[in-house]
N, C-alpha and C positions, 0 to 999 in steps of 0.2 A: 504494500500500500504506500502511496506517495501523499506526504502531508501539501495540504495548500500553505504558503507561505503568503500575506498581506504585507511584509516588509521584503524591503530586496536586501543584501547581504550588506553593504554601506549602512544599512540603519542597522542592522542589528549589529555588526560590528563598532557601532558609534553606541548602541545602547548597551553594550560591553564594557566602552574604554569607560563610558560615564558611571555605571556601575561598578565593575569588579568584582561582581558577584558571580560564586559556581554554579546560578540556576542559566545567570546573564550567557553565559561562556558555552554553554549546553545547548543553547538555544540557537548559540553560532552551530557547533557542529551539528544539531537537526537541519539546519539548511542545508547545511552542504553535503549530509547524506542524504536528505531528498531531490539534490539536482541530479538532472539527469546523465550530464555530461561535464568530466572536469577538464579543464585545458593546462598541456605544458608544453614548452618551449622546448626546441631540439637547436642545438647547435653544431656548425662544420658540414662538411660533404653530406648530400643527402645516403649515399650508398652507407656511412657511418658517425651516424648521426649521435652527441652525447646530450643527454640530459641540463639544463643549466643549473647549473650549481655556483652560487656566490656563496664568497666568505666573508659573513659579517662577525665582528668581532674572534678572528681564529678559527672560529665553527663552519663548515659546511654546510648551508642551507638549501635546500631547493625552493625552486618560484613555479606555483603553483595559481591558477587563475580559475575564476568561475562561469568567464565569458569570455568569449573569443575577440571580442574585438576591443577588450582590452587586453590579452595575451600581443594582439599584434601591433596594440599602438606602444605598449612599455618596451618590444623587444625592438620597437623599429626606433625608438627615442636608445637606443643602446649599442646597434651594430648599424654599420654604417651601409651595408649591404644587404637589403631583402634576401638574398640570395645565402645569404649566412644562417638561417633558420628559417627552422618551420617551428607551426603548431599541432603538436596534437593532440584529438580531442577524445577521451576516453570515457565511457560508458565507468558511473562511479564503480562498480562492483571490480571493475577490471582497473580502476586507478588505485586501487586500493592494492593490488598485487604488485604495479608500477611504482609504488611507492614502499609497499616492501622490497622492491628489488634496489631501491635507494636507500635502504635502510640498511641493507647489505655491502654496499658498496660507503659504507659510513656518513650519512648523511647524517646530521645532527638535527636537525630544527627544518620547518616547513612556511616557508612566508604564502598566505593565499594574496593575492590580490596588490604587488608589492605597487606602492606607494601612498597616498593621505590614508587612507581607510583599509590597512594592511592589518591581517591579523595573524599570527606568529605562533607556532606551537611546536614544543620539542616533540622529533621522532616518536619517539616511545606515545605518546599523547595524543598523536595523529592515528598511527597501528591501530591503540584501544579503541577507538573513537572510530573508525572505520570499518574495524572488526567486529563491533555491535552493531552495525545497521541492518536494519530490515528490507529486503527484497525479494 
């Protein structure tokens, strides 16, 4: 079952930051286990294509998006060539393995939505949280 959402992800991550609270934070990841599709960023040759991974503060993070056409306005504000990435867009159930396979390859922390209205969660936070959803 897919819940309806009446906020789009920007308000609930802004009724987040103003909160602080663990029901507020919960209610982020019921969104984003009821979208249908999550988007991430591919970088280099498409025949070999890696994952984007920034390092904020020493940690490896990956950038994770909940709509595509902000996936391809933040990665085109960052490489100077279209041609340098794509987007891909995953069916959540199958982002959820994508993202364990990041987990593996030591990714620390998950930024969704990287810039004003970014919301941020270590690996391990992201897994649990993914690995409870219903489909």
């Amino acid at each position: 079952m897919v819940k309806i959402h009446n906020k789009t992800f920007n308000q609930t991550v802004q009724h987040f930051s103003r909160t602080r609270t663990q029901q507020a934070r919960q209610l982020v990841w019921d969104y984003i286990n009821a979208m249908p599709t999550i988007y991430f960023v591919q970088c280099g040759r498409k025949k070999c294509p890696i994952p984007w991974i920034v390092f904020e503060q020493d940690a490896p993070t990956a950038m994770v998006f909940t709509n595509y056409e902000l996936a391809v306005q933040t990665a085109s504000a960052l490489f100077e060539n279209d041609e340098e990435f794509r987007i891909l867009g995953l069916p959540t159930n199958a982002a959820s393995m994508y993202v364990m396979a990041l987990a593996g390859q030591g990714v620390e922390y998950v930024c969704f939505n990287h810039g004003p209205q970014r919301f941020d969660a270590p690996m391990q936070e992201v897994l649990l949280a993914l690995s409870t959803m219903e489909r």
